[in-house]
N, C-alpha and C positions, 0 to 999 in steps of 0.2 A: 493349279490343276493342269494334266496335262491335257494338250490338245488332241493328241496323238490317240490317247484314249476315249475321250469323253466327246470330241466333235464329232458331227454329223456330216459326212461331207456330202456334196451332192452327186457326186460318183455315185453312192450308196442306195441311190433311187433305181439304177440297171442290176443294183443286186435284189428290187423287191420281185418274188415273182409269185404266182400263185400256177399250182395244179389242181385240174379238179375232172369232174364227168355231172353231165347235166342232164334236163329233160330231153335237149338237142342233141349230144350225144351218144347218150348210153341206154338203150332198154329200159323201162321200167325194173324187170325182173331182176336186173344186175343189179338197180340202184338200190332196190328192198334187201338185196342179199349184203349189197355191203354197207347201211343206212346202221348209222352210229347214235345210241341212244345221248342223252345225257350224260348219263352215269357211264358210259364208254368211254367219254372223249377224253378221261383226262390218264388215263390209261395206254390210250393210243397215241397222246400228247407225250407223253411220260419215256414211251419206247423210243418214239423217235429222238426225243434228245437225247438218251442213253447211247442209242447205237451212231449218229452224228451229233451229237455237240452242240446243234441247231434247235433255235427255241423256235415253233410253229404255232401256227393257232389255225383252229380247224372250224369249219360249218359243217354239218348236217342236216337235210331237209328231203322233205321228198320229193322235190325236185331238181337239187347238187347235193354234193357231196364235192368241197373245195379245202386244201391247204393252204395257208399264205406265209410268206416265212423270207427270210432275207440270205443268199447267199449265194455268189459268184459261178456255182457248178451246176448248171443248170442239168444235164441229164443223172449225176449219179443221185440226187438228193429225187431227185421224181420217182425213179425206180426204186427207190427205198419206199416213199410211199404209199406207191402203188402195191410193193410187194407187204406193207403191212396191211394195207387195206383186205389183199387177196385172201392172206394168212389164214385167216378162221375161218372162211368159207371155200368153195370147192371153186372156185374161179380160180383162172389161172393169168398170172400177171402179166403175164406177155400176151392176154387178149386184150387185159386194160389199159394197156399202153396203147393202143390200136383205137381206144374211144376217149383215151382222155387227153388233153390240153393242157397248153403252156402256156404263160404270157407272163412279159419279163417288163423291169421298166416301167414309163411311161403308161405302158400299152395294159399290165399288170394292173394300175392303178385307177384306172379309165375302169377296167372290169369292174372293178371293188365298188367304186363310187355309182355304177349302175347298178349294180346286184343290191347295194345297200340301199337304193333308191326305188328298188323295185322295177326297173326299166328291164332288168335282164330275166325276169318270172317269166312263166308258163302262164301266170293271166297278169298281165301289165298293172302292176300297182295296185297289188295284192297288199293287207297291212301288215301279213305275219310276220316279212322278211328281218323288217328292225328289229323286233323284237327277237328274233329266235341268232339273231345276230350278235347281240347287245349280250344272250343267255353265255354264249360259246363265247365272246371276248371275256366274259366275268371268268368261268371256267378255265380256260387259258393263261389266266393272270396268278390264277391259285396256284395251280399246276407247274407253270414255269415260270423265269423271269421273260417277262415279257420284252423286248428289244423295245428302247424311246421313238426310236423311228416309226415300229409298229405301232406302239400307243398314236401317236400324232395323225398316223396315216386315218387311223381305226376315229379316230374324235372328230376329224374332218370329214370321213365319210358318212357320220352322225348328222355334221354340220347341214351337208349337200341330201341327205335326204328327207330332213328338217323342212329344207327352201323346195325341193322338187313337191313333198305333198301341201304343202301351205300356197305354193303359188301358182301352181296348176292345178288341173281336174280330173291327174294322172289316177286319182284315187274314187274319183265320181261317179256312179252308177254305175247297179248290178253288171255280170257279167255270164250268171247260168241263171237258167230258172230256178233255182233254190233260191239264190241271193236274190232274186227281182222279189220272190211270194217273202220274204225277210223283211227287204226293205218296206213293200209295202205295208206289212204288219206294224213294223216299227211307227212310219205314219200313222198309222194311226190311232195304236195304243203304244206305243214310246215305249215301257218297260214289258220287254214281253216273257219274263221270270212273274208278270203276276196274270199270266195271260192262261186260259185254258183252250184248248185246241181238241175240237169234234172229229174225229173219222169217217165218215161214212161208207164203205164197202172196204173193198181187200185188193185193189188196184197195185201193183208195183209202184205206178208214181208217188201214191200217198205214202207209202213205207218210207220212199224216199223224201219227201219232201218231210216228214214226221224228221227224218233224222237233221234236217238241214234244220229245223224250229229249236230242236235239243243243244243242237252248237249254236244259238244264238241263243240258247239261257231259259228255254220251254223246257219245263219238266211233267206240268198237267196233260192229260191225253185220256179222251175216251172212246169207246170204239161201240161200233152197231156190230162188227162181225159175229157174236153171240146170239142175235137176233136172225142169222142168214141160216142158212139149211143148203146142202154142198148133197146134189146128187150122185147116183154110179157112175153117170154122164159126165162127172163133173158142171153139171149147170148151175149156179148157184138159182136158188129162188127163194122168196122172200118168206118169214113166216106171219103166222099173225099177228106178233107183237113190233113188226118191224116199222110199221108207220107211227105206231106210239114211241117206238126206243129212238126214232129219229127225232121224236119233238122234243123230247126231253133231255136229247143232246142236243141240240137250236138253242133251247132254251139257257144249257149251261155254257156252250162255249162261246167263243171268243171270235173265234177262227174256224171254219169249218171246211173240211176237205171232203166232198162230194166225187166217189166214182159211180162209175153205171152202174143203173139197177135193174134188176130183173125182170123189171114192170112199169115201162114209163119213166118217167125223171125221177131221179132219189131226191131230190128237195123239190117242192110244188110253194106256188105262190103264197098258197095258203098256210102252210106248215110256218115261212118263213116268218108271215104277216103274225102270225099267231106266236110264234116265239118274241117275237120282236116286242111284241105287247108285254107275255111276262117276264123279261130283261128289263119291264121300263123306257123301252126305245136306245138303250144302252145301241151302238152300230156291232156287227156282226160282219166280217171277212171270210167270204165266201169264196174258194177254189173250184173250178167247175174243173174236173178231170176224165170228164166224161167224152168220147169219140164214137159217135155225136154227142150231144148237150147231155150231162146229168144234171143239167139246175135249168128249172122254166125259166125261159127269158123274161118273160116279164118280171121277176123278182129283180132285176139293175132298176126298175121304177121305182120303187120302195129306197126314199130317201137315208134309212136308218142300214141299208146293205148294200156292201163294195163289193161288186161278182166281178173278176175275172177268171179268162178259161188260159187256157194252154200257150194260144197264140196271142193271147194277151201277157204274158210273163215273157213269152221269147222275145215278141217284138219291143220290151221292156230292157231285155237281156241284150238284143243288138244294140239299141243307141246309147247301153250304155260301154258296149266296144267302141264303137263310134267314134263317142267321147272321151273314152280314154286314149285311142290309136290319136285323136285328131288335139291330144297335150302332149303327145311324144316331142314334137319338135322341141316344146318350150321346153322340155324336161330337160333334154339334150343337151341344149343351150347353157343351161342352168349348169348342168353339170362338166361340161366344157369349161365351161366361168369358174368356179370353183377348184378345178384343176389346174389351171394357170395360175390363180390367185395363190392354192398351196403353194405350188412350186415356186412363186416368187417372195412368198413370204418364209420358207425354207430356204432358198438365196440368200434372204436378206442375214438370217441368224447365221450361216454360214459362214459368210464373209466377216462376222463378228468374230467367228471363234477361230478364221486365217487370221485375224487380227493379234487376235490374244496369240497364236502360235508363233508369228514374229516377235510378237514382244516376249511372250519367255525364251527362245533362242536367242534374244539382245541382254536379257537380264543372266544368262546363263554366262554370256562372255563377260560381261561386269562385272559378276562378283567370282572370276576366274583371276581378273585384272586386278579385283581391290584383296584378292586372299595371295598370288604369286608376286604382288609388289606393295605390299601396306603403306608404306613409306614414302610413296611419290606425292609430288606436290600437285593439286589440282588439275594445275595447269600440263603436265607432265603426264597426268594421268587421263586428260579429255582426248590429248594426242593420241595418246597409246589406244587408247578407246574406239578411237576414230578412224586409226590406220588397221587392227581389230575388225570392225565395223564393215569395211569399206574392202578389205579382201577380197572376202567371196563373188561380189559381183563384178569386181573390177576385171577379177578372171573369168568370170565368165563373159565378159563384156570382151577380154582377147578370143575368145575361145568361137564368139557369135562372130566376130570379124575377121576370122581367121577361116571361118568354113563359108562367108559371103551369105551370112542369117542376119546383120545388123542394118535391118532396112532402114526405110524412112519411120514407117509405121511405130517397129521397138522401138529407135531412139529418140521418138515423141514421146511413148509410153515414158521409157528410166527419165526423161528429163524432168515429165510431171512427179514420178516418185524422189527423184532427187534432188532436184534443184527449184527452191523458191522464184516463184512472180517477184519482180521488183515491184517496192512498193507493196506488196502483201503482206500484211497483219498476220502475223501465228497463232493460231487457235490451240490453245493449251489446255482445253477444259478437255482432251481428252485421252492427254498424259497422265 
């Protein structure tokens, strides 16, 4: 097999580079106008290797939008991407060049192995990153041939983001009030697809917070706003049925999201105590979204109910920045480590397959020698072999001493590649 073909050299790491545009970079607005669906990519994939030759593999997210791909011309291959990205939208690619980024090398690969670790997200170790990673390498693989380099790179940055969420607490506690009022649900009823979730008024929060329970697998939802009455004023005020339509949402849900009421607290101690009863003492997660309180305080007494309010989910929300800003270091660490380990364990297979590329240029003069002289007798032929053999460096060996390059340093090197330790044993096991 030839070497020339098939090796990796490690030259080939300053040709990985990636371009892209981020949350840090590029407006939101640009990155929704040029945000590549699934079924995009392999389309967008498809063109660029038609129009250069170069096999890429792409991310899209709503937070990047990055190319990775292997090739020594760093600015014309960018602008190619850039301008397909522009193509179908009304952007113009000479503004994207002005937000988007390079990174080539080393430095190219450090990005990857963060990005796939979650280290380089808009909220720090976020979990969708591997995933929506792992979707576009599959994609990419279909589509084109993928370069062995890029595989290898692509399975190590799997590796290193593997070790960054298992060994740190880059992934530990919420980070908005959605995911805090989540997590805590999760506590404490675990599967919350068989969970039902109460409304109480028409507050923006709870809309929002309703949609953060539906991406976490809530589809049950009932709502009191049928029970409210919406003045010329717009004043909401309660109607007569509205203190029954709240008990009998207490009583069904799971989860309760309390905004202000038109009259005093929308859940009273009483209401709680009384639902609580016919649930069986089942516990009941109560969201206070009220400014001031829409849940009497004293309902936190009632052992069977978890009330937090607002400032109870943010200051939930901060320590768990906290905690995540205060595993960056280790993450860092990790992924440092893992970078040097690839690179040397690419070293290593390297210098296997310089290996193998001297010995097929040794076996190439051999059987040059045993097809132009058949006839020679072993002995006649080891010579010939050896004077063969021994050419090319010999010339260059004038060639070094002739322009004052044959220091100390080389002729320690050729002396260990050519000349035996006295007294040293040959190891043949790898002839």
């Amino acid at each position: 097999m030839s070497y020339q073909a098939n090796r990796l050299p490690i030259d080939r790491f300053n040709q990985f580079r990636v371009v892209g545009l981020n949350y840090g970079s590029c407006p939101a607005p640009v990155r929704e106008a040029l945000f590549l669906k699934d079924d995009d990519l392999p389309d967008f994939l498809e063109s660029l290797q038609l129009v250069s030759r170069i096999n890429a593999y792409a991310i899209s997210t709503c937070d990047r939008i990055e190319v990775y791909y292997l090739n020594n011309q760093a600015g014309t291959f960018k602008t190619l991407i850039l301008e397909s990205l522009a193509e179908p939208t009304n952007i113009k690619a000479q503004y994207l060049k002005t937000l988007a980024y390079e990174h080539e090398g080393v430095a190219a690969l450090r990005h990857f192995f963060r990005v796939t670790s979650a280290l380089d997200s808009h909220v720090v170790g976020e979990p969708q990153i591997l995933g929506q990673i792992r979707i576009s390498h599959r994609i990419a693989k279909a589509v084109t041939t993928i370069d062995p380099l890029l595989d290898q790179i692509f399975e190590h940055a799997y590796l290193t983001a593997k070790r960054v969420r298992t060994e740190t607490e880059i992934s530990e506690g919420p980070t908005s009030l959605g995911a805090a009022a989540v997590r805590i649900a999760r506590d404490i009823f675990a599967d919350l697809s068989q969970c039902v979730a109460g409304i109480v008024g028409t507050e923006e929060m709870a809309a929002f917070l309703e949609e953060q329970f539906k991406k976490a697998g809530m589809n049950n939802f009932i709502y009191s706003k049928k029970y409210l009455m919406v003045s010329n004023r717009s004043k909401t005020t309660a109607t007569p049925g509205y203190c029954r339509a709240v008990s009998e949402i207490l009583s069904a849900a799971d989860i309760a999201l309390a905004c202000n009421s038109p009259s005093g607290y929308a859940l009273t101690k009483d209401m709680v105590k009384s639902a609580i009863k016919s649930r069986k003492h089942r516990p009941i997660f109560i969201i206070d979204l009220g400014v001031p309180r829409a849940v009497e305080p004293s309902i936190a007494q009632l052992s069977e109910a978890f009330v937090y309010d607002l400032d109870d989910l943010e200051q939930l929300a901060v320590e768990g920045m906290t905690k995540r800003r205060s595993a960056m270091a280790a993450a860092e660490e990790i992924v440092e480590h893992e970078l040097t380990s690839f690179m040397k364990k690419f070293a290593q297979r390297d210098v296997g397959s310089f290996v193998s590329e001297i010995r097929d240029a040794l076996e190439v003069q051999l059987l040059d020698v045993l097809r132009d002289k058949p006839h020679l007798s072993a002995e006649k032929a080891s010579y010939l072999l050896l004077n063969k053999f021994l050419h090319q460096p010999t010339t260059q060996l004038k060639e070094l001493s002739a322009e004052n390059k044959l220091d100390t340093e080389t002729e320690r090197l050729i002396r260990r590649l050519f000349i035996p330790e006295r007294g040293a044993k040959e190891d043949l096991s790898e002839l």
